[in-house]
N, C-alpha and C positions, 0 to 999 in steps of 0.2 A: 504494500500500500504506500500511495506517497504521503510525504509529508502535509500536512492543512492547514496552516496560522493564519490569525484571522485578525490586523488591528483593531483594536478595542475603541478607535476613536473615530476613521472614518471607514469601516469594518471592509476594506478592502483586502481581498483573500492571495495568498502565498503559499506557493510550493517548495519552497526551497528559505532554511531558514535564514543563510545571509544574505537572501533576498528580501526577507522579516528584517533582521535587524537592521538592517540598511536605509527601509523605508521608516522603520520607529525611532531611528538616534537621526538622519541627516534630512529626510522627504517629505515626510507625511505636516502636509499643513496643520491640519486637525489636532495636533499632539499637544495637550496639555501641561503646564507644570504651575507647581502650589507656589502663591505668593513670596511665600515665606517670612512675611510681617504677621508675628502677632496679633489676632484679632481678626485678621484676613484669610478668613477661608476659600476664598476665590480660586478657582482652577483657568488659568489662562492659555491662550495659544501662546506656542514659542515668540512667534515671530512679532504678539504685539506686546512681549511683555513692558518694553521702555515705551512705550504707551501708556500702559496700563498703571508705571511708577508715577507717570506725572495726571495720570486723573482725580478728577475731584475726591471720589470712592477710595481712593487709596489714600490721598494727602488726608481726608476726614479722620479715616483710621489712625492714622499717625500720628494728630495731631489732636486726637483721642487718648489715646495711648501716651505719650508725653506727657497730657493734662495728668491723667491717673495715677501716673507715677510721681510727680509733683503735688499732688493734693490731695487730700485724704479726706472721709467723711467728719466732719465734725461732731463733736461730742455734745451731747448737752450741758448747760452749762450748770443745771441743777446735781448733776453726778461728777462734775470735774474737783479736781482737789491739786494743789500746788505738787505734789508727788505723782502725783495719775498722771499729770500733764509731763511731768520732764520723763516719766517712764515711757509714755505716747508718745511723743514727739522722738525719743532714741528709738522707738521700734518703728514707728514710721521712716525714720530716717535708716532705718538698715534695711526697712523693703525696699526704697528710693532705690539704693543703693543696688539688692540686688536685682531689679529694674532694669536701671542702669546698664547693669552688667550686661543684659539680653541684648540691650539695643545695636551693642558694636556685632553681637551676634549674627543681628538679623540681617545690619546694613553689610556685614559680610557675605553673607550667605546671598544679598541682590547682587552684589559687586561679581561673586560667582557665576552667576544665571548673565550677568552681560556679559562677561570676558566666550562663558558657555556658549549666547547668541551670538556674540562677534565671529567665533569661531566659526557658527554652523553657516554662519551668513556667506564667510568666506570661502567655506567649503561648496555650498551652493553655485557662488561663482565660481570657481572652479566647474563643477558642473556643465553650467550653463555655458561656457567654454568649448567644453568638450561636445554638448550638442548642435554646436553651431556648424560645423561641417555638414551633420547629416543634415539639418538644417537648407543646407546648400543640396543636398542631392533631393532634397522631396521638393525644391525648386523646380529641379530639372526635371522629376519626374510630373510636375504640375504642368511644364510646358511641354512636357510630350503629350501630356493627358489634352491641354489646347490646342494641338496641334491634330491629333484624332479626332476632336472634335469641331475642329473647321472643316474635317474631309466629311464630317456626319452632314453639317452643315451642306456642303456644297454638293453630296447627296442630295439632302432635300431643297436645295436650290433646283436641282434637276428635275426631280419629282414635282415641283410645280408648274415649270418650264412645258411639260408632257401635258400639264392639265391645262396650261394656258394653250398651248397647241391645238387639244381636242375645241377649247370653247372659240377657236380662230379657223377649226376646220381643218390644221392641220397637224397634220401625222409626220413623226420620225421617221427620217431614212434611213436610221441605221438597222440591220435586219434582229429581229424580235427571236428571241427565244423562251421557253420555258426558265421558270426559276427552279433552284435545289425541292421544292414541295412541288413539282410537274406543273406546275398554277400559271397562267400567265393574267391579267389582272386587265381591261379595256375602260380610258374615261370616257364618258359618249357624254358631249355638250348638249344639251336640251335646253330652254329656257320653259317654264311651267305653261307659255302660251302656246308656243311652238306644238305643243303633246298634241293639241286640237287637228295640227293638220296633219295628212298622211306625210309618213317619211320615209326614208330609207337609208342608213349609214353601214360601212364596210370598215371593216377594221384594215391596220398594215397585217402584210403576209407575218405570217410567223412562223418558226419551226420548232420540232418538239427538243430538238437539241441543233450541236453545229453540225451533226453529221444523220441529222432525223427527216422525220416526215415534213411536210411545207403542208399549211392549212390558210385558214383564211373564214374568219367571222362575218356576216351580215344580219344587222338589228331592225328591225322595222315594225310599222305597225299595219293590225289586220284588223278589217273589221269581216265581223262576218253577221249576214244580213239574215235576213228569214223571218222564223220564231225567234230565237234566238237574241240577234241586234244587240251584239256586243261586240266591245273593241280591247282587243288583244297585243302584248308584246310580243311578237315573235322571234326567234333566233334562229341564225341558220350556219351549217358549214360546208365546207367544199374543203375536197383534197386537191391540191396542185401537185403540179409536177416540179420533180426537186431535183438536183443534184445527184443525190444517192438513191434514187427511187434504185434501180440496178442492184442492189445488195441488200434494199430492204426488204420485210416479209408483207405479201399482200396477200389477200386484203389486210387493210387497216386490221389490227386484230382487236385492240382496245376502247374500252369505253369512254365517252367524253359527255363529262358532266360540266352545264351551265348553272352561272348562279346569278342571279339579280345580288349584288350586297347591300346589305344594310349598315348604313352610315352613321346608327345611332348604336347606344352602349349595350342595346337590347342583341345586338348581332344577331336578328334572324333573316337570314339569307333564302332569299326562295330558290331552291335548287331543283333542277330538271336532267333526266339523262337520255342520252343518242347511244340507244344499245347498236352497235357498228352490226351487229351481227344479224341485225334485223333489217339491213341495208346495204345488204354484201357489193351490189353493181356499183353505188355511189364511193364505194371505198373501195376498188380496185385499181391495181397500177394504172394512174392515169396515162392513157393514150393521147391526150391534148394536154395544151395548156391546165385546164382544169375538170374533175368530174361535175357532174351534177348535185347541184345543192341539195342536202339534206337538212331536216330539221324537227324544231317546237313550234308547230301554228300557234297552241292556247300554252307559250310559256307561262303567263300572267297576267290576268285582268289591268288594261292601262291604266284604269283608277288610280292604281297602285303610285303611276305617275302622276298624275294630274291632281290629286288632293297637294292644297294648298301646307299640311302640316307632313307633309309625308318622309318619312322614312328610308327613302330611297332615289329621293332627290333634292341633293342641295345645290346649292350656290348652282344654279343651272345645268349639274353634273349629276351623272349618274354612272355605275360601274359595273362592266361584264366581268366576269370570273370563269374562264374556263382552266376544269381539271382534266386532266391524262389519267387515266385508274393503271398507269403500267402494271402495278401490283397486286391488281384485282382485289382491290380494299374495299369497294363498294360503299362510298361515304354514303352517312344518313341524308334523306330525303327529307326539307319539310314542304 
């Protein structure tokens, strides 16, 4: 078992005892010592004892203490007698005395407690000496730590650069890949008026890696007339033709789950999935440029857009989520 001390004053715990004694004789703010005036039972911190010699509370004591010793209760004078009095006055004057005697005691024993404070003060310095160095290294690691975080920064410098892109209409040319989670994440600019009329946006190409399949998103809205006479988000995708198509496996064999996300703390994302295997032609080595879109007619009721307090569109933006299930994880639906 290891060792467990525990200061008594500001009950900070120790494994190792001259690690104890170390912080109880030179550290520990909290460490009390007895006045050592007569009369003065006060328990003080080290470090304000020459404080605490020149305060009112101490000078009163002392000056208490001197009276007492100098004056005594008087007698009455109906019991005094010319003998009482010289035999009183010689015994008062031996207590005086030894009185007296205490007082070089005491002021010794403060005289000690400041050469003791002088001492720890200057060991302290000392101290504080020696942490100045390291001092200088959590400098340097502060400015490395600045310096990580101007790149977070200029991160999201860029990350809003892509949003102001979408609400301008345009799209990055540098070529899109999946992230480490298979996800790649679409802003589509809407303004809450715009929802009213028909639309249609394409996302930029993306691939599922640098050496993967090439796809490509299209968002739009549907209405659909009838009984019915409802208007609908729809999503859609297409497989292009890539680079590596020559060494990939077709069809597509994986599922690709969409998400509307949700912008607020609640994170309920409405998620829809494109089982490939239910759509084998559209996901076959493409022969052209690109296959035949596949898709979600009734991803989401547009309401979902067009309510003025909604959840899944701010600031004129709204966001696609497509997943890769390379792993056949099967994420939950809601």
């Amino acid at each position: 078992e290891h060792a467990d001390f525990e200061c008594i004053d500001c009950h900070k715990r120790f494994y190792s005892i001259n690690l104890y004694q170390e912080h109880r004789e030179e550290i520990c703010e909290y460490r009390c010592v007895p006045c050592g005036l007569p009369g003065c039972i006060e328990l003080i911190k080290w470090f304000d004892m020459g404080a605490h010699f020149l305060s009112m509370k101490h000078q009163t004591i002392l000056f208490k203490l001197t009276t007492d010793i100098c004056t005594r209760k008087k007698h009455t004078s109906d019991t005094a007698n010319p003998f009482n009095v010289d035999s009183n006055i010689q015994q008062e004057l031996m207590a005086i005395n030894e009185n007296m005697d205490s007082i070089p005691s005491a002021v010794d024993n403060s005289l000690e407690d400041c050469k003791r404070l002088n001492s720890e003060r200057d060991h302290i310095q000392t101290k504080n000496n020696d942490i100045l160095p390291q001092g200088k290294e959590i400098g340097k690691e502060l400015q490395s730590g600045n310096e990580k975080f101007k790149k977070c920064m200029d991160g999201h410098t860029e990350t809003e650069k892509q949003i102001d892109d979408a609400k301008n209409s345009r799209w990055p040319t540098k070529p899109l890949v999946l992230d480490m989670n298979d996800t790649i994440t679409f802003p589509i600019a809407k303004q809450p008026n715009d929802i009213n009329t028909p639309f249609s946006i394409q996302t930029p190409e993306f691939c599922t890696s640098s050496w993967g399949y090439k796809l490509v998103v299209r968002v739009c809205s549907t209405y659909i007339s009838g009984e019915e006479r409802q208007e609908y988000l729809s999503v859609y995708v297409s497989l292009l033709r890539g680079n590596m198509d020559s060494i990939l496996v077709f069809p597509f064999p994986y599922d690709i789950y969409v998400s509307l996300c949700d912008q607020s703390k609640q994170k309920k994302d409405i998620v829809s999935v494109i089982k490939t295997g239910d759509n084998v032609s559209a996901f076959n080595r493409p022969s052209s440029d690109r296959n035949n879109e596949v898709g979600i007619v009734k991803f989401c009721p547009l309401k979902f857009l067009k309510d003025p307090e909604s959840n899944y569109l701010k600031d004129g933006v709204f966001f696609i989520g497509i997943f890769i299930d390379f792993l056949n994880m099967e994420p939950k639906l809601v």
